[in-house]
C-alpha positions as CSV (number, residue, x, y, z in Angstrom):
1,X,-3.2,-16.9,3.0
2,X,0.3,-17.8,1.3
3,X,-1.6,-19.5,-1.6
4,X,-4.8,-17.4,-1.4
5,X,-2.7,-14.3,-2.3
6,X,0.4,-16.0,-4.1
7,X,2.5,-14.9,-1.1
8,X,6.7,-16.2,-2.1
9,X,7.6,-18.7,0.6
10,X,10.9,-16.2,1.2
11,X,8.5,-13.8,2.8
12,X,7.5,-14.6,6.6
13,X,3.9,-14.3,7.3
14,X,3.8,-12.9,11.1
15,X,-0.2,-12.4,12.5
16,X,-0.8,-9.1,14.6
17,X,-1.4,-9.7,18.0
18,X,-4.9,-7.7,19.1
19,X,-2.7,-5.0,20.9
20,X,-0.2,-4.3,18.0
21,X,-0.9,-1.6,15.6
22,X,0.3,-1.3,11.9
23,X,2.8,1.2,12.8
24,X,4.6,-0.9,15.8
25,X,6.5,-2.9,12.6
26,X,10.2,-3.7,13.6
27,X,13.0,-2.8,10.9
28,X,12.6,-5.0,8.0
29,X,9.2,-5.8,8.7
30,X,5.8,-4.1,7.1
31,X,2.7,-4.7,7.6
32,X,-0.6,-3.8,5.8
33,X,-4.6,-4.9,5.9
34,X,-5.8,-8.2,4.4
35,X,-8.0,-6.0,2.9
36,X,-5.8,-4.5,0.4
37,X,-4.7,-8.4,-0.6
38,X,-8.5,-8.9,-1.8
39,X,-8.3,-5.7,-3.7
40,X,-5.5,-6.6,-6.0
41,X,-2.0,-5.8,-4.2
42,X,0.8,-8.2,-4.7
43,X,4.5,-7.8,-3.8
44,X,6.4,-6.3,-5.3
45,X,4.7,-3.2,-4.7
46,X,4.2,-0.7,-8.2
47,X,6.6,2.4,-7.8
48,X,3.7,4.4,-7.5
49,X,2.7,3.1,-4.4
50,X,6.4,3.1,-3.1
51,X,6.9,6.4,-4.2
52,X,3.8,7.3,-2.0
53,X,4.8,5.8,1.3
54,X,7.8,7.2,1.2
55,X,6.7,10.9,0.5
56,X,4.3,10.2,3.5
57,X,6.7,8.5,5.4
58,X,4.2,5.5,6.4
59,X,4.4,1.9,6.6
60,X,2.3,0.3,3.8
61,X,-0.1,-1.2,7.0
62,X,-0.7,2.7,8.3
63,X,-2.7,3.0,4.9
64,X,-6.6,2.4,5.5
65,X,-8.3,0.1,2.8
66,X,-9.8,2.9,1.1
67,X,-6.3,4.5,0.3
68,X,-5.2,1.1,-0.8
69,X,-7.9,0.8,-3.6
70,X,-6.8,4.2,-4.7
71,X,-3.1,3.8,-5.0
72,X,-4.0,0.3,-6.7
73,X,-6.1,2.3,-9.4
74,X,-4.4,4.8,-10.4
75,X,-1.3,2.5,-10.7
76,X,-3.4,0.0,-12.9
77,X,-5.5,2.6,-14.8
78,X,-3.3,5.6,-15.1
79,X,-1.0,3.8,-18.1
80,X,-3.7,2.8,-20.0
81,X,-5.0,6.4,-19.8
82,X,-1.2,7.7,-20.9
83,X,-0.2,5.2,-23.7
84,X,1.9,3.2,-21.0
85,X,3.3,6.0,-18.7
86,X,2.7,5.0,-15.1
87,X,1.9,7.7,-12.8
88,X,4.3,10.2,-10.6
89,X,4.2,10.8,-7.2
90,X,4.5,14.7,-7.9
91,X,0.7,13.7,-10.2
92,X,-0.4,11.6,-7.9
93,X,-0.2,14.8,-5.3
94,X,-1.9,16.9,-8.3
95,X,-5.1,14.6,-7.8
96,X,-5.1,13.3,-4.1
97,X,-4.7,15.2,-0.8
98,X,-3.6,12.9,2.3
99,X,-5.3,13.9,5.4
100,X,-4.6,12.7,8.8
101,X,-6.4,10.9,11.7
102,X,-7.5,13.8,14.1
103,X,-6.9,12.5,17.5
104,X,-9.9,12.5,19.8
């Protein structure tokens, strides 16, 4: 996976175990879907994405797939749309509403 997704050897690698969940990450850990790896995420994160988790207040792992190929667009397509200005959070809010998980 390390060489797959040109992981630094700095950052520890730690599988889930089948009971953990994305948000049971300790302090100074994250976690996030394999899934978002394939689609083009690398560390360091782009700001927009940052920017994102923060205003939502989630771990990058609490994110499904879906929301990951999102955030990766817009911060890959949205400079080339604006002669090299990458995207706000306050414009990514203008396009996207985040809706939670209703609990069943």
């Amino acid at each position: 996976m390390r060489e797959k997704y040109q992981i630094l050897a700095e950052i520890e690698l730690k599988l889930s175990t089948s009971n953990e969940r994305p948000s049971d990450a300790r302090p100074g850990e994250f976690s996030l879907y394999e899934e978002a790896l394939k689609r083009g995420l690398r560390l360091l994160l782009p700001q927009i994405v940052v920017d994102v988790l923060n205003r939502l207040e989630v771990a990058p792992g609490q994110l499904m797939p879906n929301a990951w190929k999102i955030l990766l667009a817009c911060a890959s397509t949205w400079p080339q749309a604006n002669e090299g200005v990458t995207m706000t959070v306050d414009e990514f809010f203008a396009c996207y509403k985040a809706s939670g998980q209703q609990e069943t």
